[in-house]
Structures are given as C-alpha cells and as structure tokens.
BAMI-535655 format. One line per field, with one value per residue: residue in one letter; z, y, x of N, C-alpha, C, O in turn; residue number from 0. Coordinates in pm, whole numbers. Each point is the difference from the previous one (the first is absolute). Layout:
% residues N
sedo	[A ...];
nZ	[Z ...];
nY	[Y ...];
nX	[X ...];
caZ	[Z ...];
caY	[Y ...];
caX	[X ...];
cZ	[Z ...];
cY	[Y ...];
cX	[X ...];
oZ	[Z ...];
oY	[Y ...];
oX	[X ...];
lumdo	[NUM ...];
END
This chain:
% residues 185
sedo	[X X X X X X X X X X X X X X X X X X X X X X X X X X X X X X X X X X X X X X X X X X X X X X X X X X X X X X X X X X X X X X X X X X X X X X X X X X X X X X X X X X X X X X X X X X X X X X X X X X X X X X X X X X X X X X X X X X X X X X X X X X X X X X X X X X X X X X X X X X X X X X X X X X X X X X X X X X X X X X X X X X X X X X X X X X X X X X X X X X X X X X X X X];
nZ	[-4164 233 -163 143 43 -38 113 -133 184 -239 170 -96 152 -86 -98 220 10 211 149 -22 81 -167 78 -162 -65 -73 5 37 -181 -128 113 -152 -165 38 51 -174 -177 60 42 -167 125 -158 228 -73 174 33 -150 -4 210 -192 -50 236 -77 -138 -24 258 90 -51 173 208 -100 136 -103 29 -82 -89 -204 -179 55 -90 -163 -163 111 -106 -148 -39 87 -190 -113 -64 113 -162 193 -142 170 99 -117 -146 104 98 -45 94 -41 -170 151 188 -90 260 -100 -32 161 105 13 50 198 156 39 116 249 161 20 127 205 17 -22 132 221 48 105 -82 119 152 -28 129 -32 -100 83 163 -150 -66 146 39 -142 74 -12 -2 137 -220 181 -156 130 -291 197 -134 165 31 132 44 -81 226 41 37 -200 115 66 -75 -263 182 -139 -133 -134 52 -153 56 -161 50 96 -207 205 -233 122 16 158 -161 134 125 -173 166 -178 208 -161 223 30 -185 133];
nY	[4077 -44 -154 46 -95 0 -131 -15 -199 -15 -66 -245 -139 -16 -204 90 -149 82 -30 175 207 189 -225 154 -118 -107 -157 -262 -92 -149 -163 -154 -117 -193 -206 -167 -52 -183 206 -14 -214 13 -19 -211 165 13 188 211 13 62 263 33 -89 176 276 18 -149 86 109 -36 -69 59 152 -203 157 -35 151 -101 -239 -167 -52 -106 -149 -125 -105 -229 -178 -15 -135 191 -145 94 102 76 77 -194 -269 186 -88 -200 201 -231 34 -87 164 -76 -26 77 -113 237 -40 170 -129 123 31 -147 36 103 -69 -154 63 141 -89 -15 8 -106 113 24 -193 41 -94 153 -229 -24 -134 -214 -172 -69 -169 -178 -172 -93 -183 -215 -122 -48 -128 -121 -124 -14 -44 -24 -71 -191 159 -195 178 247 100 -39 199 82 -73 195 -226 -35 -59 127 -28 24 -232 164 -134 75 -8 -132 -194 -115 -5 -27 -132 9 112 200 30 178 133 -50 130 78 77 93 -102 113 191];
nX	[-2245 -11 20 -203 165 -170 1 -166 17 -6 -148 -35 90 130 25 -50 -151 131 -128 -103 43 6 89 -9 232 -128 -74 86 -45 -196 -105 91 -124 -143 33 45 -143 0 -78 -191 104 -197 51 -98 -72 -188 -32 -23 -134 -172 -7 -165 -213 -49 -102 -41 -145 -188 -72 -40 -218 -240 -63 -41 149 -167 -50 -45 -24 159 51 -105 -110 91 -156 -190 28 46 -106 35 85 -127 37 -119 101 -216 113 54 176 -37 123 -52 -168 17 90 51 -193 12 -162 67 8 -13 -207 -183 -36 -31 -210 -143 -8 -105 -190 -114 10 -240 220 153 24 -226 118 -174 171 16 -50 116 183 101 19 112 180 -57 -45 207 -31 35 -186 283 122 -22 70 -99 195 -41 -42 154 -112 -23 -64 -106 159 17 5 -193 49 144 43 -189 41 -6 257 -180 166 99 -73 252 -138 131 -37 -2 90 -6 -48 202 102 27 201 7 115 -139 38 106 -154 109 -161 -84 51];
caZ	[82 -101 -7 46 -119 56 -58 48 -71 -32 -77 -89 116 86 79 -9 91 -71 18 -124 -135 -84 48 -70 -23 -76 115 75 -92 66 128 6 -49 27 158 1 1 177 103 165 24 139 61 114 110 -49 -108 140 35 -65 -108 32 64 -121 -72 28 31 -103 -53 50 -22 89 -52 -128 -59 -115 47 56 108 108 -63 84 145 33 -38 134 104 -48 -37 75 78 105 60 95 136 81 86 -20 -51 -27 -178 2 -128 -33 -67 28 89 6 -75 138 10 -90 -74 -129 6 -19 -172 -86 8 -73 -138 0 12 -93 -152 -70 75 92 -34 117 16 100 -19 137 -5 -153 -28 94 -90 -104 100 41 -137 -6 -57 -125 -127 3 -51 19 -50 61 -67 -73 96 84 120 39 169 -9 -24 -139 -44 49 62 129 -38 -4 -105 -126 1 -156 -20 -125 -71 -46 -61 49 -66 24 15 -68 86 -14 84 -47 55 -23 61 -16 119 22 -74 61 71];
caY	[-92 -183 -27 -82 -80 -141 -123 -149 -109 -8 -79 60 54 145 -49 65 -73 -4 -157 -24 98 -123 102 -64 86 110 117 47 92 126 60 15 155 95 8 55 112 66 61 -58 -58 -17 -136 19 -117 -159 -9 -45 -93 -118 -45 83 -114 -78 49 27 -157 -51 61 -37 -103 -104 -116 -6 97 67 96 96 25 84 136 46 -28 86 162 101 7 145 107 117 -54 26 -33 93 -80 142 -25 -52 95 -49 -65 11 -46 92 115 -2 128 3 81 11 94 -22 -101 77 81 -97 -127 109 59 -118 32 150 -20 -152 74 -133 -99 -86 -113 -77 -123 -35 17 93 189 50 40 87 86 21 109 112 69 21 -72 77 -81 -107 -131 -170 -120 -77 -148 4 -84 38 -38 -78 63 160 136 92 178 103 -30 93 159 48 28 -54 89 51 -37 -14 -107 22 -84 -135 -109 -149 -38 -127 -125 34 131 171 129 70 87 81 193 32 90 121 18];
caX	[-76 18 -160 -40 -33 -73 59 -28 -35 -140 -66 -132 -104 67 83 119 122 110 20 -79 52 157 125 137 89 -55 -121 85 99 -22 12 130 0 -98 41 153 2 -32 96 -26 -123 -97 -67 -47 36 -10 92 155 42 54 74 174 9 15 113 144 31 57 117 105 3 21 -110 66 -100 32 56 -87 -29 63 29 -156 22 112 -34 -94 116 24 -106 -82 -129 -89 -133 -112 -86 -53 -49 170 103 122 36 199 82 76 -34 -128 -30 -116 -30 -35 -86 -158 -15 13 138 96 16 -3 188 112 -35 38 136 49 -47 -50 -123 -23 -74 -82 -18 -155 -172 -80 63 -68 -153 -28 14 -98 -111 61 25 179 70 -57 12 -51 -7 -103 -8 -97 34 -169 -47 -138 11 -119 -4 57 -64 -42 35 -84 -112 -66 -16 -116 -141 59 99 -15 172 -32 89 146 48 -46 113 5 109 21 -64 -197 -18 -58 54 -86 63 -127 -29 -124 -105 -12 -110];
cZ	[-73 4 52 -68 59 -83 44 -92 42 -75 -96 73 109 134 43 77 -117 -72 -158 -125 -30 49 -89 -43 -111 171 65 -69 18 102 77 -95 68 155 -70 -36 112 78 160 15 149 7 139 88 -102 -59 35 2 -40 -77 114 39 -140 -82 31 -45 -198 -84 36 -38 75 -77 -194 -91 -165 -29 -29 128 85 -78 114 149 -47 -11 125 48 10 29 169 62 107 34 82 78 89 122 27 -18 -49 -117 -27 -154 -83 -102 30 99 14 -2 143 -19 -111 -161 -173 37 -27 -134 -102 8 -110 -178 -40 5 -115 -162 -124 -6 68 -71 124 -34 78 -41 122 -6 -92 70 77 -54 -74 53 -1 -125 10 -121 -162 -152 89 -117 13 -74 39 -30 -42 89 54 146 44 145 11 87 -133 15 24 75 123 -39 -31 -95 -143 -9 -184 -46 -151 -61 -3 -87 17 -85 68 42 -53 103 10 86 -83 143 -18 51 3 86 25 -152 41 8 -125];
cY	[-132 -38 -142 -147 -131 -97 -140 -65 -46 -121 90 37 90 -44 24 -106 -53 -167 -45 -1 -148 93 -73 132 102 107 57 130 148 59 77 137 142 81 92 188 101 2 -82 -31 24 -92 69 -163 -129 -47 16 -122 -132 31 -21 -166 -123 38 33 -114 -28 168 -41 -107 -126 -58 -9 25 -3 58 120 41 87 109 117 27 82 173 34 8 157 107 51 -74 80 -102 -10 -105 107 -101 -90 150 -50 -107 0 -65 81 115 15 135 4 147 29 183 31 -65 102 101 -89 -41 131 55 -82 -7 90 -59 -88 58 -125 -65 -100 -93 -40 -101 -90 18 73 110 96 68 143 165 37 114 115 78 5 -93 72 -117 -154 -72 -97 -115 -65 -151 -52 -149 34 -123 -67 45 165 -13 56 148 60 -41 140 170 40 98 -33 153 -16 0 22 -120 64 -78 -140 -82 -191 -79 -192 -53 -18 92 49 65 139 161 119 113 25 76 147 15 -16];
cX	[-17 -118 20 -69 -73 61 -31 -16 -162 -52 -94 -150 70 85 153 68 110 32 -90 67 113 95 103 43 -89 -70 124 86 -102 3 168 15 -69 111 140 -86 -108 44 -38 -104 -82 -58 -114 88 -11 52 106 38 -18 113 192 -2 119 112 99 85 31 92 114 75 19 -79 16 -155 17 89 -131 -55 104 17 -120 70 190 -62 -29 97 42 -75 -71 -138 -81 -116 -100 -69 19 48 185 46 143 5 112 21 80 -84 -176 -28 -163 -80 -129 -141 -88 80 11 91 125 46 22 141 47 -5 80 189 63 -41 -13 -131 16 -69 -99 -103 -114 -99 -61 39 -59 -172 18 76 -88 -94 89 6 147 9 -35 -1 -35 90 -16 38 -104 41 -107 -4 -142 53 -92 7 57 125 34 62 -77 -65 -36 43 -110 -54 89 105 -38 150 28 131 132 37 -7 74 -43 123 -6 -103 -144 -33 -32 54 -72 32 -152 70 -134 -76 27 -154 -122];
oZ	[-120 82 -36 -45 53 -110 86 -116 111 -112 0 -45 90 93 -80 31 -114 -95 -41 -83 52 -10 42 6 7 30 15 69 53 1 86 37 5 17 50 75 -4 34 107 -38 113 -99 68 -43 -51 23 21 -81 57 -23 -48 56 25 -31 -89 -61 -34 -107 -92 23 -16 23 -69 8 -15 76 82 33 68 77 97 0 55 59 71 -22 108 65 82 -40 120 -75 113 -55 8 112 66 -53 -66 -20 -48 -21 69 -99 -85 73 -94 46 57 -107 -94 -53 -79 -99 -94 -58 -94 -94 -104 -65 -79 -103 -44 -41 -99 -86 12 -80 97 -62 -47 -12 -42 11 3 -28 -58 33 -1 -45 -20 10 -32 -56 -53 -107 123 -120 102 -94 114 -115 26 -33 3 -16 6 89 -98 12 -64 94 -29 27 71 86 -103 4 11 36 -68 57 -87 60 -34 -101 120 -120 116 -64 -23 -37 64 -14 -107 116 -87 123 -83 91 -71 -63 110 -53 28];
oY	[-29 55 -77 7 -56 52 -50 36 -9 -23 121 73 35 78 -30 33 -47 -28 -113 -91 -108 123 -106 102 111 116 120 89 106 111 87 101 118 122 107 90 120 -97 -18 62 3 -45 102 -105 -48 -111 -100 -60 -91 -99 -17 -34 -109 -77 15 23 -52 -6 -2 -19 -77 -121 99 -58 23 -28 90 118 100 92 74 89 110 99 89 112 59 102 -83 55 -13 -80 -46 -79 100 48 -100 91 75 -112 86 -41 98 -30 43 54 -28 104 -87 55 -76 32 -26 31 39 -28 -7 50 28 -35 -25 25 -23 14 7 -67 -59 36 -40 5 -104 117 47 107 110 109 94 113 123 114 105 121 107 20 39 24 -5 29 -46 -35 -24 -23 42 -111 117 -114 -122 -35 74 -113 -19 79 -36 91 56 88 -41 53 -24 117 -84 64 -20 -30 117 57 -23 -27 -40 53 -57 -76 -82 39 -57 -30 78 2 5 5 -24 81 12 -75 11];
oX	[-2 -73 90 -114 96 24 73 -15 -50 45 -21 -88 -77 20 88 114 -11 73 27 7 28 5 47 -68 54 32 23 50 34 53 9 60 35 14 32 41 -26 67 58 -99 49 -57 6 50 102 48 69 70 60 70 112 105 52 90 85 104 105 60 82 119 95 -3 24 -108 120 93 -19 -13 -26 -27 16 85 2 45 47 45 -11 25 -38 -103 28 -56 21 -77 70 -18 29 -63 72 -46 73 114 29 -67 -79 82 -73 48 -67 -28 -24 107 91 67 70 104 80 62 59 99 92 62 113 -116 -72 -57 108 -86 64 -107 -46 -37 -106 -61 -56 -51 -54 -36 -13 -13 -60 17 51 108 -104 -56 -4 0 51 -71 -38 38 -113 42 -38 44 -9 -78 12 47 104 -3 -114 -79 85 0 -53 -111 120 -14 -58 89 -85 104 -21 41 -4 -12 -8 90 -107 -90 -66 -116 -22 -26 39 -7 -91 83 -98 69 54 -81 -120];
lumdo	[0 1 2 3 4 5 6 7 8 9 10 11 12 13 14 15 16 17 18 19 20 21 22 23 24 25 26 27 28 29 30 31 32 33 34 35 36 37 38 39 40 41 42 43 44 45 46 47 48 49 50 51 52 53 54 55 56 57 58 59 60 61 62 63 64 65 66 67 68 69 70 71 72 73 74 75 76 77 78 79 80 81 82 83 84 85 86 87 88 89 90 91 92 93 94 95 96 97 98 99 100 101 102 103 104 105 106 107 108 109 110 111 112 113 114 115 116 117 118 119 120 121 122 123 124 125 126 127 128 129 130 131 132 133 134 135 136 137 138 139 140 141 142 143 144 145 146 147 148 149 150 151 152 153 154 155 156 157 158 159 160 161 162 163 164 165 166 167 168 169 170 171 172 173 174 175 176 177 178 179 180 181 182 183 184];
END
C-alpha cells in the first residue's frame, strides 16, 4: 500500500496561495523529484483546473519555460491525475481520472493501487482527508515569506494533528523543506 503524502507550498504565516512562495529552478527540481518518485497525483476540482489551464501548454512546449520548469509539466504530463469533484466529471487532460464514490473508500483504493504513493496537492482536500485519517505523511515547503493574507494551511480542521519530524532541509533560496508523519497514537 502507498502512503498518502500532502505536499504544499507555505508561507511563514501559513499561507498556501501558489502566487507567494519563490518559484525558481531549486523548488522546481524538488517538486520534479518529489512527482518523478510518486506514482500519482490527487487534486481537488480547483486545483485541477488551475494546473490543466497552464502545464499541458508548457510541456508541449507552447510557452517558453525554463528547463526546470518544463522538465516538471513533461513529468505531470505523465504522471496518473486523479480528481475528486462532486460538481465535473470530465478531465480530458492527459492521464487524468475522476475519483467517484465514497470519498475514504476511493482514496484508500487509490493508495492501496498506488505502492509508490500518491502526492496530494489541494488545501480543501487536504482538510477533508485529514478528518478521514487518509493522510499519512506531510511536506511543507515553507518560503521565508509572510503574506498577510490566506488562505491558510488546514483552514476549518476541527482538531490538532500531532505530527512527527522526518526531516528539514534549507535550500539556497532560504525555503525550508519540512518532512513529517502523522504522530502515533
């Protein structure tokens, strides 16, 4: 069985819009690592559909990208896309699939199918996993930014998660790569 892994970008006040963080070829390299050794990513709707509006277009190379960047966007391109909406079924991008009937049976197949793991990616989802007890690992790029706005990590989980340290790597750009497992009981 593959472990379910949360993965976001994070201010120093708990800021997850994507638009904050430092996006240069170091994050891009991780996230490109993190994506080459997982089997497969989960999105909710939203996330979807900002990333099917941007990365088909620079894998393909309609839009002139880095090469980290495109390295990244050729992976997703690749890589196994689920995603859970209650209010779309059609996900024509490539290798995408919607993720349909009860919500902890689903994710628990897809875990269970996926022995690499799953990367998930959605701050909402995330939360509604969490309640479900599906999510088993955490990583948190944090950038050393303060925003000043949200939305905020975990917003609306209704009780403290108890986490334990894996590991905390700095990167040139002043990030922190912050790795965690749930706590045991």
């Amino acid at each position: 069985m593959g472990r379910l892994t949360y993965s976001i970008n994070v201010t120093l006040d708990g800021c997850v819009d994507h638009r904050v963080g430092i996006a240069d070829d170091e994050t891009h390299a991780l996230f490109t690592r993190l994506l080459d050794e997982a089997g497969a990513m989960l999105w909710g709707r939203t996330t979807y559909e900002m990333m099917e509006t941007w990365w088909p277009a620079v894998a393909r190379g309609e839009v002139d990208a880095p090469p980290a960047i495109r390295e990244w966007a050729v992976q997703l391109e690749a890589k196994p896309k689920y995603v859970v909406s209650s209010t779309r079924s059609d996900f024509p991008w490539t290798n995408s699939h919607h993720v349909t009937g009860d919500l902890r049976a689903s994710v628990q197949a897809l875990k269970n199918a996926t022995p690499a793991g799953v990367l998930l990616g959605s701050t909402r989802l995330a939360v509604e996993l969490d309640r479900l007890d599906l999510v088993d690992d955490y990583l948190f790029l944090v950038h050393p930014r303060i925003a000043g706005h949200g939305p905020t990590l975990h917003q609306g989980l209704p009780a403290t998660r108890a986490l334990e340290l894996i590991s905390a790597e700095p990167l040139r750009n002043g990030a922190v790569v912050l790795r965690y497992r749930k706590a045991g009981p």
